[in-house]
C-alpha positions as CSV (number, residue, x, y, z in Angstrom):
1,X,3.7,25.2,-2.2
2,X,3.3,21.3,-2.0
3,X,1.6,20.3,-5.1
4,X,-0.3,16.6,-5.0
5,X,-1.7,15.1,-7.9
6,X,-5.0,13.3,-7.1
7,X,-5.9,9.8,-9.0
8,X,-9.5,9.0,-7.7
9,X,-9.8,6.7,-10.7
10,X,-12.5,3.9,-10.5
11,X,-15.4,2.0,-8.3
12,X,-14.8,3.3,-4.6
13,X,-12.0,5.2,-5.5
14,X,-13.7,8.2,-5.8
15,X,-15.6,7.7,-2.8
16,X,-12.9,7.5,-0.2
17,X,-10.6,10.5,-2.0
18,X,-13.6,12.8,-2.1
19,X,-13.3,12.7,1.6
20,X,-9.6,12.2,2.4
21,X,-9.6,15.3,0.3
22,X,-12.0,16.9,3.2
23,X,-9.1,15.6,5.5
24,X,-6.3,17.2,3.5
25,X,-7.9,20.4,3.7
26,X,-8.6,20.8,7.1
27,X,-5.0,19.3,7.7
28,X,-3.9,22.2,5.6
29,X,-6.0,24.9,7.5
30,X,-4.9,23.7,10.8
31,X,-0.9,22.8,10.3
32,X,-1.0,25.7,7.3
33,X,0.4,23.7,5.0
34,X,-0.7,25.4,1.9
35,X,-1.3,22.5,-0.2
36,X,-2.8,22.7,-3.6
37,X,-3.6,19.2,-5.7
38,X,-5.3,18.8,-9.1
39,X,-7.2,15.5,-10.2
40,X,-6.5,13.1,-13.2
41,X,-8.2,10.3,-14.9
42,X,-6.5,6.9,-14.7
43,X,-7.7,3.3,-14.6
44,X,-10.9,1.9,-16.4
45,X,-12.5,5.5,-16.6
46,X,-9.4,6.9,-18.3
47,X,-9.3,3.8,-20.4
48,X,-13.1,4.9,-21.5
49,X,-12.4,8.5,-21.4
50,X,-9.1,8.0,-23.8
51,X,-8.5,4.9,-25.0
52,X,-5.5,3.9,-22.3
53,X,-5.9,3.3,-18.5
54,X,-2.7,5.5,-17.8
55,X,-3.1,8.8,-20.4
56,X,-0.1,10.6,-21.1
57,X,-1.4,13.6,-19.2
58,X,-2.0,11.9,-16.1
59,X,1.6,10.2,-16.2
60,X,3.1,13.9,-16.5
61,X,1.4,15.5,-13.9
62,X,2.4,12.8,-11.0
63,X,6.0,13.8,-12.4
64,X,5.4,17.3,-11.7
65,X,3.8,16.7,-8.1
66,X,5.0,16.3,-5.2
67,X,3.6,13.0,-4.7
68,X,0.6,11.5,-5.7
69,X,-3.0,10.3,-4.0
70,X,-4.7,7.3,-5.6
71,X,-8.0,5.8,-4.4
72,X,-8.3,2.2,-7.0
73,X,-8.2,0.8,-10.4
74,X,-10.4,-1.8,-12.3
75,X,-13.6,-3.7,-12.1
76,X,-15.6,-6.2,-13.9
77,X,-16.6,-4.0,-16.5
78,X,-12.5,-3.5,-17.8
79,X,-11.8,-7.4,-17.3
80,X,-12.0,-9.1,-20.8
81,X,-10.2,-5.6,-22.8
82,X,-7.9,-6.4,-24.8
83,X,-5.3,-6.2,-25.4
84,X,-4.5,-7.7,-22.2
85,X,-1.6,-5.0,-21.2
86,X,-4.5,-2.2,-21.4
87,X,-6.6,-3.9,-18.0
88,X,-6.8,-1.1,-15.7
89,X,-4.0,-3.0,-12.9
90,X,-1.8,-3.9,-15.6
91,X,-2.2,-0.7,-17.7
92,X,-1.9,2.0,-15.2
93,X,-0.3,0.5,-11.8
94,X,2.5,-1.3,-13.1
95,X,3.5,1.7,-15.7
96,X,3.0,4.1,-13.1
97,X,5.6,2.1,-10.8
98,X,7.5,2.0,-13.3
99,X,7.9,4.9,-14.7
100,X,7.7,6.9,-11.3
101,X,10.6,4.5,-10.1
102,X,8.4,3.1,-7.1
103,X,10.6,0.7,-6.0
104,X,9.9,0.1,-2.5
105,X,5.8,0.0,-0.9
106,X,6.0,0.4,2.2
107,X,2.7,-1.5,4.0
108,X,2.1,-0.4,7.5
109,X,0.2,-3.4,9.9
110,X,-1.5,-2.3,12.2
111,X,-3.9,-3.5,14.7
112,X,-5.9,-0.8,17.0
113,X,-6.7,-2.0,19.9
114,X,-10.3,-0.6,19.7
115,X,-10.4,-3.3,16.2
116,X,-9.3,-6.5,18.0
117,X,-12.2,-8.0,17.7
118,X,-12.2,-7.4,13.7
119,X,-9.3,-9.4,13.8
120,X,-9.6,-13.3,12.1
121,X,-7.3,-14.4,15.2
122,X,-8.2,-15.6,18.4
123,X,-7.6,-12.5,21.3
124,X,-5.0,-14.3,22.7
125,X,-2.6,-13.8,19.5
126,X,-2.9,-10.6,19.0
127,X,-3.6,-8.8,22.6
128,X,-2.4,-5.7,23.4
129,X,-2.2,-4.7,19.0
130,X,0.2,-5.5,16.4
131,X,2.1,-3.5,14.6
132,X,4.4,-5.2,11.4
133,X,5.8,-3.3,8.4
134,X,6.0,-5.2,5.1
135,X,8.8,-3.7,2.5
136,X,7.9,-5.0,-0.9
137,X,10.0,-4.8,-3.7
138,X,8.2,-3.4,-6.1
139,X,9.6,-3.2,-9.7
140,X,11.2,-6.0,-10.3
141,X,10.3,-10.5,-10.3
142,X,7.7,-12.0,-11.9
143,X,5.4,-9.1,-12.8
144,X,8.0,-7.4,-14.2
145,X,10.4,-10.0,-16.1
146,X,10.7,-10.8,-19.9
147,X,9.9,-12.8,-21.5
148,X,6.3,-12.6,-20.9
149,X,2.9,-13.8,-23.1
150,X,1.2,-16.8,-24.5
151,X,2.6,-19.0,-27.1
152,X,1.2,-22.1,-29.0
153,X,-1.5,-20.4,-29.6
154,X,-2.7,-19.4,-26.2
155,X,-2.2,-22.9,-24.9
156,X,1.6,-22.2,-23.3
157,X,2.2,-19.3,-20.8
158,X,5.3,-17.5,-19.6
159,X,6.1,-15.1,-16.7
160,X,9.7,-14.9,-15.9
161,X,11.0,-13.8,-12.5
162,X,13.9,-11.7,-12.5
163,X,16.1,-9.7,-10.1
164,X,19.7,-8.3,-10.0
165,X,22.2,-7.2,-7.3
166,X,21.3,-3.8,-7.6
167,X,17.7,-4.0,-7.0
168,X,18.0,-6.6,-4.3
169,X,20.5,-4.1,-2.9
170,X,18.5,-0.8,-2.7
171,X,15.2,-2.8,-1.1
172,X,17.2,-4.5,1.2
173,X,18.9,-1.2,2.3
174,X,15.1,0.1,3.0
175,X,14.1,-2.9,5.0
176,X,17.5,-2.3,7.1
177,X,16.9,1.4,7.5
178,X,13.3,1.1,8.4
179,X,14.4,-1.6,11.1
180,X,16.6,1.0,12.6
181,X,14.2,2.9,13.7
182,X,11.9,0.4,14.9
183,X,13.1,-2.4,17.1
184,X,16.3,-3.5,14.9
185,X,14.8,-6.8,13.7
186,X,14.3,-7.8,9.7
187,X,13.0,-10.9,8.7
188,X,13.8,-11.6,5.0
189,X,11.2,-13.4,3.5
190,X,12.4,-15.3,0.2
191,X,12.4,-19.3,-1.5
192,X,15.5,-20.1,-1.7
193,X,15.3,-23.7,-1.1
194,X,13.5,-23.6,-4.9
195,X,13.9,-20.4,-6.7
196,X,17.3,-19.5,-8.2
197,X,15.9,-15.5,-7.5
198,X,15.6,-16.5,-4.0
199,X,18.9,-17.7,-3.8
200,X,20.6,-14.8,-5.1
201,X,18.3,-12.5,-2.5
202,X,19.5,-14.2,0.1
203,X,22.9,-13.8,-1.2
204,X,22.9,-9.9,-1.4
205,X,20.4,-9.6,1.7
206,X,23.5,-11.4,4.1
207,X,25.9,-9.2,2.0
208,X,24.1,-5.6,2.8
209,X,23.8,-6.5,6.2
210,X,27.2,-6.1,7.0
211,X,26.5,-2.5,6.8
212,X,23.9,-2.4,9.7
213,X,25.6,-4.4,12.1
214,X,22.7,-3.2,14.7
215,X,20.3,-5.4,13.4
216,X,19.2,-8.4,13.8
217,X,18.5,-10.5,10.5
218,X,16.5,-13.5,10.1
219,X,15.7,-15.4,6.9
220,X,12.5,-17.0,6.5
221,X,11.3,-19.1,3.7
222,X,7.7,-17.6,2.3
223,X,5.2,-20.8,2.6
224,X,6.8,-20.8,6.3
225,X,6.0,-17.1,6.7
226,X,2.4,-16.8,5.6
227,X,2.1,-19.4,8.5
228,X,3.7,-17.8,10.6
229,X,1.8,-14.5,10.4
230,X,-1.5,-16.3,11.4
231,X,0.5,-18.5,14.2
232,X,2.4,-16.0,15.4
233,X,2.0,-12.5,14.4
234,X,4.2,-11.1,17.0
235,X,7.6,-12.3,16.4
236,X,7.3,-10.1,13.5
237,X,8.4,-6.4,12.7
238,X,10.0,-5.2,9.6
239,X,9.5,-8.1,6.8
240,X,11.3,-7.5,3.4
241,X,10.8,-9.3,0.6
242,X,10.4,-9.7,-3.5
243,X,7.9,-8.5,-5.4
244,X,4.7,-11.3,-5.6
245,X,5.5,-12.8,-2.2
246,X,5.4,-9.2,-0.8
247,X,1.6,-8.7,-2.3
248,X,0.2,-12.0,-1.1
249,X,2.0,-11.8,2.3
250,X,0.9,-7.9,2.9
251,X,-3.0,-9.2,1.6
252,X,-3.0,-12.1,4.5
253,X,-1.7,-9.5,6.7
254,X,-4.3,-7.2,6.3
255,X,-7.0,-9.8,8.1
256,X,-4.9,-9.7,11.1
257,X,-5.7,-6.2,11.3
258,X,-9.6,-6.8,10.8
259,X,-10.2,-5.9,7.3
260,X,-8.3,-4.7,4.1
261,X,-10.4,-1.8,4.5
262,X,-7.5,-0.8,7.1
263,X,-4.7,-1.1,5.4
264,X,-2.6,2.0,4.0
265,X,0.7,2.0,1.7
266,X,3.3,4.0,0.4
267,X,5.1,3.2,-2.9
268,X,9.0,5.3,-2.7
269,X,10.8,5.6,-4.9
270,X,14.6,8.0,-4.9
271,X,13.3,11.1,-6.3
272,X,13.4,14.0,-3.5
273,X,11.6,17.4,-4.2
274,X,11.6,20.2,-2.2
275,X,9.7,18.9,1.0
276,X,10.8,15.1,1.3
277,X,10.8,11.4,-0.9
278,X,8.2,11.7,-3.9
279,X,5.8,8.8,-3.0
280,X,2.7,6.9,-4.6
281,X,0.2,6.7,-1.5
282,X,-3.2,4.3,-1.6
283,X,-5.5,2.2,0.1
284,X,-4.0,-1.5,-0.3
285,X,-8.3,-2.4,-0.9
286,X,-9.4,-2.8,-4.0
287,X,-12.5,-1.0,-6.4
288,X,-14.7,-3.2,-4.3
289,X,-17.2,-2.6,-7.3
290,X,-20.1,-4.6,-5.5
291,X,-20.4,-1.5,-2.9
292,X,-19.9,1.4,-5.3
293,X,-22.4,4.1,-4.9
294,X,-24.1,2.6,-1.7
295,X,-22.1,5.0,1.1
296,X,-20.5,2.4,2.8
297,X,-17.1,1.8,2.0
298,X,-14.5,2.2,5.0
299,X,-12.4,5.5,4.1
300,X,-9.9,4.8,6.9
301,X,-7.2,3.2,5.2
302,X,-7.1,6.1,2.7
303,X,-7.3,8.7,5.6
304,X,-3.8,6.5,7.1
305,X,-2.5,6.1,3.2
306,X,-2.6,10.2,3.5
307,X,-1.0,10.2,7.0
308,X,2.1,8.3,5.4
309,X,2.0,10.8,2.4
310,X,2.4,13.5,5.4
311,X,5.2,11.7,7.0
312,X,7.6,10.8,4.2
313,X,6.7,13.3,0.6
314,X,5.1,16.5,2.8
315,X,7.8,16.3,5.8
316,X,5.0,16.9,7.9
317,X,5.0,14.1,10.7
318,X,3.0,16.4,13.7
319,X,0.2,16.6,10.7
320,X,0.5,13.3,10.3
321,X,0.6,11.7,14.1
322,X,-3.1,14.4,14.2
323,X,-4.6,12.3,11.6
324,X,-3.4,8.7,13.2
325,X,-4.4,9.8,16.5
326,X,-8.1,11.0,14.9
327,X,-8.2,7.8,13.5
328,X,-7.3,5.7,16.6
329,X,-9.8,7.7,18.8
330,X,-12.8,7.5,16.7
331,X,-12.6,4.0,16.3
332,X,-11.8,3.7,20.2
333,X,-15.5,5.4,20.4
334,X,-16.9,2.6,18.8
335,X,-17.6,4.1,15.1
336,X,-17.4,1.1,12.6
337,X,-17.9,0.7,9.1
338,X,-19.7,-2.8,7.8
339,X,-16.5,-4.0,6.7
340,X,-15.1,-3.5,10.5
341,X,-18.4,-3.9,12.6
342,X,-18.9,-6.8,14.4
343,X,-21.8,-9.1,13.1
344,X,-24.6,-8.0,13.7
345,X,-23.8,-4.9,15.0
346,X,-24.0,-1.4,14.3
347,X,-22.6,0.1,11.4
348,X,-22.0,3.6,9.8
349,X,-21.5,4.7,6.3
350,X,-18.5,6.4,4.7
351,X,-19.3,10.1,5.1
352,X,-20.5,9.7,9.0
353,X,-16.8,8.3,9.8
354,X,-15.2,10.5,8.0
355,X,-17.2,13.6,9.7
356,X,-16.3,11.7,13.2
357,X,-12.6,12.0,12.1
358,X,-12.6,15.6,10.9
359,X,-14.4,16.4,14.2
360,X,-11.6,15.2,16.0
361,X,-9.0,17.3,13.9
């Protein structure tokens, strides 16, 4: 019986899970997939609730689960706690990836053709739908690396970026396997015309590729790539890269798409339990704290976070094309959230797009 452990946690979080929870059940009904899931605390209400933004309790039952559904972390309200390390997004995401070994996110691009006009690019660019896959590293660099803190008091700050061989290794060999099934082309995004990181990415990148000689690699450096996305879009497919470039480049990327509310990920680590890869799964978006309580946030990227959950911890992909395809058609009807309708156009709030997607499944 597939067990997922469900991390609602703050501002629209709950919100959009409450109703990819709706999703997950009928999913369940229809494709009798017998799931069961239980909710935790984590983020700023679990730093209220408890004292720490990741309780112990929370940690331990992801580790028991199958894989785990997380809606967002922080606001204003957690900003100034200190000390720093117990902020909601330091606190609980980084420990979580951590801990749960979440090397690898996985963030799907995708532009619907029914959302082209959402898009921030002319319809020239992106005609006919986009579809890119960014694989971030996801443990290592910058956020990660020691030593890290303020010295002189407060007036001198460090963050170190580090990576090994190994870890470049076992992201790189994602990027390479993920090409494989697409179109066999992986651009490498790194700076190694600066960064001594970079360099040694590169290094081990050209080094793993001799074991997927199938596919094509390109190297690009990243100031040149987050041009490139708005420039040209298409000459993209699978993009791999380290840790901080991966999050700004996979941010930018989410415009092409027509909003962040769109965006899904997957964060993979090497466990395996009985039904496929345990996974971290959650709307890239944020608490978006202005909209909290008003009915309006865009549930969609949640609903596609779940279809990835499907596809890679559940080893359920015909459950998981159902939900993609729901999603597709509904927005093909013309359904939109604010964040997604054009101006001065029609909208509809969470629950009414979320009812339009169940109807379809």
């Amino acid at each position: 019986m597939p067990r997922i452990a469900v991390l609602p946690g703050d501002g629209i979080g709950p919100e959009i899970v409450r109703e990819a929870l709706r999703v997950l059940e009928t999913l369940s009904s229809r494709f009798q997939l017998d799931l069961t899931w239980e909710e935790a605390l984590v983020g700023g209400v679990a730093y209220d609730a408890t004292g720490h933004p990741l309780p112990p309790s929370t940690l331990a039952l992801c580790k028991e689960s199958d894989a785990t559904l997380l809606g967002a972390v922080g606001g204003p309200k957690w900003d100034n706690v200190q000390p720093s390390s117990l902020r909601p997004e330091v606190g609980a995401l980084l420990p979580l990836r951590k801990e749960l070994e979440l090397f690898a996110n996985l963030r799907p691009v995708t532009l619907f053709p029914a959302l082209a006009s959402a898009s921030s690019l002319r319809a020239d660019i992106i005609s006919g739908g986009l579809d890119i896959l960014v694989v971030r590293e996801l443990t290592g660099g910058m956020y990660f690396g020691q030593p890290k803190g303020r010295e002189d008091g407060g007036n001198r700050a460090i963050d170190t970026c580090v990576y090994t061989r190994p870890e470049i290794e076992r992201i790189a060999r994602v990027g390479f396997e993920a090409a494989g099934k697409r179109s066999k082309r992986l651009c490498s995004v790194d700076k190694a015309n600066v960064l001594e990181t970079s360099r040694l990415w590169r290094e081990v990148v050209i080094d793993v590729a001799k074991e997927y000689p199938d596919i094509e690699l390109s190297h690009m450096l990243v100031d040149n790539c987050a041009m490139q996305l708005v420039r040209n879009p298409k000459q993209f497919d699978v993009i791999v890269t380290e840790n901080m470039f991966g999050d700004i480049l996979s941010d930018e990327a989410a415009m092409l798409t027509g909003s962040l509310g769109m965006l899904s990920s997957a964060s993979l680590g090497t466990r395996q339990t009985a039904y496929g890869t345990f996974g971290l799964y959650e709307p890239a978006h944020g608490s978006a704290p202005d909209i909290v309580g008003k009915g309006i946030a865009n549930p969609l990227a949640t609903f596609l976070s779940v279809s990835l959950l499907l596809r890679y911890s559940l080893g359920q992909p015909e459950a998981a094309s159902a939900l993609e395809s729901a999603v597709a058609e509904v927005l093909s009807e013309g359904l939109r959230t604010a964040d997604i309708a054009p101006a001065g156009s029609p909208s509809v709030g969470t629950r009414a797009i979320s009812d339009a997607v169940l109807a379809k499944l």
